[in-house]
Every structure is written in structure tokens, then in C-alpha cells.
N, C-alpha and C positions, 0 to 999 in steps of 0.2 A: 670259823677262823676269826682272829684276832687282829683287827689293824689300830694301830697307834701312832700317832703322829703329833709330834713335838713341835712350840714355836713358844717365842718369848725373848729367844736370844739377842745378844747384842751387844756393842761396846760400848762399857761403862769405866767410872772412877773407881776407887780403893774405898769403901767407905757405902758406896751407891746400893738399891735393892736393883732388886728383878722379880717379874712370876713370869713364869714357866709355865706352859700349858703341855697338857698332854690330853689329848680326844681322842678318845677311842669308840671301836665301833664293832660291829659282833655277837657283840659281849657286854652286860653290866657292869658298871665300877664294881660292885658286890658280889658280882661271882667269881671276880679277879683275885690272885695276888699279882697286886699294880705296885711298880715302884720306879724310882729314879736312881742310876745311875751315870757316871762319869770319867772320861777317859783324858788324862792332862798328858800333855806335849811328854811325846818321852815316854809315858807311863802305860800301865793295863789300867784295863775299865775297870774301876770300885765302886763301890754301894756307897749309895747316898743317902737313901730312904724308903721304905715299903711299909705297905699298908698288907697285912696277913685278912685276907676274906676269913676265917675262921672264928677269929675273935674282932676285926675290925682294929686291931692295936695297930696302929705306927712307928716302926724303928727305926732311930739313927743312927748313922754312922758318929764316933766320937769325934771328929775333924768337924762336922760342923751344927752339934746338937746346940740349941740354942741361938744361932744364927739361921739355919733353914727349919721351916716349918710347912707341914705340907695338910693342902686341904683340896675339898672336892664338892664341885656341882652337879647332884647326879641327874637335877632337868637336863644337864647340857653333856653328860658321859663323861667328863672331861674331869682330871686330875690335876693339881696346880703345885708347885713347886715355888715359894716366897722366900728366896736364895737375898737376904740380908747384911748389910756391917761387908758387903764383900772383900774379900783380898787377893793381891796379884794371884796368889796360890790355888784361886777357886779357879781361875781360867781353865776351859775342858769343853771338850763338846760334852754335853748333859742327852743321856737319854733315857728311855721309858721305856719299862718293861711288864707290859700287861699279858699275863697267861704263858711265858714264854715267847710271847712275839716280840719283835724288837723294832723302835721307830730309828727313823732317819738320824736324829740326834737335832738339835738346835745348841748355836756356837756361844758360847758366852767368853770374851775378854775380858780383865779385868787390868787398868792400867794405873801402873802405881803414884 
């Protein structure tokens, strides 16, 4: 079994970065498909970003290719999400999804 756990979050400016931690445990980053999603006030949870264990490729979603970039320590298991340039619009709790397990979420604010 899969556990992942989310942290990074937190209240920032319009403009401000963040990274995003996700550590998981189990399981390899490499035997994973690991990725970030996020679920905004109002809204259903949408894709952020994943990394396909097959090929190793990373895709973004278009709302924020080029502002978020996602990398990974696999001494430490843990995937990292460098959420950029942010906007009030990024506001959501963000969360990780490694193997089908789902973490807690960590809160990111964004105030304009």
C-alpha cells in the first residue's frame, strides 16, 4: 500500500512561488504514476501534473504549463510541485496522487 502525504502549503501574494512536497512511502517514486492534483473553492478536483512511471514523461495541465514545474528526490521518495508567477485562481487545496492513493491535500491561498 501507498501512503502520500502532502505539505508546502500556505498563504501567499499574487505574483509569489511555493514547492509543494509530496513523500510517499510503500512504494518508489519510479514504480508510481505520482501526480498533483487540485480542487478550487466551488469547483471538482482537476489535474495538475503527473509523472507516467512508463516513460518517466511529465504532463501539464494547460492553466498552468510553464508556471508549475514538477521534480523529484528519490534519496528522500518525495515529489515536489514549484507552483510559480501564482494567481488568486491557483487558490485550492493541492493534492497527490501516487498509485491511486490519495494524500491529505495541503492549502495554498493566493491573495490578490
Amino acid at each position: 500500500q501507498v501512503h502520500v502525504v502532502e505539505s508546502g502549503g500556505g498563504l501567499v501574494q499574487a505574483g509569489d512561488s511555493l514547492r509543494l512536497s509530496c513523500a510517499a512511502s510503500g512504494r518508489t517514486l519510479s514504480s508510481l504514476n505520482i501526480g498533483w492534483f487540485r480542487e478550487r473553492p466551488g469547483k471538482m478536483r482537476d489535474f495538475v501534473a503527473a509523472t507516467r512511471r512508463s516513460d518517466g514523461n511529465t504532463y501539464y495541465a494547460d492553466s498552468v504549463k510553464g508556471r508549475f514545474t514538477v521534480s523529484r528526490d528519490n534519496a528522500k521518495n518525495t515529489l515536489y510541485l514549484h507552483v510559480n508567477s501564482l494567481k488568486p485562481e491557483d487558490t485550492a487545496v493541492y493534492y497527490c496522487n501516487g498509485g491511486d492513493y490519495w494524500g491529505k491535500g495541503t492549502l495554498v491561498t493566493v491573495s490578490s
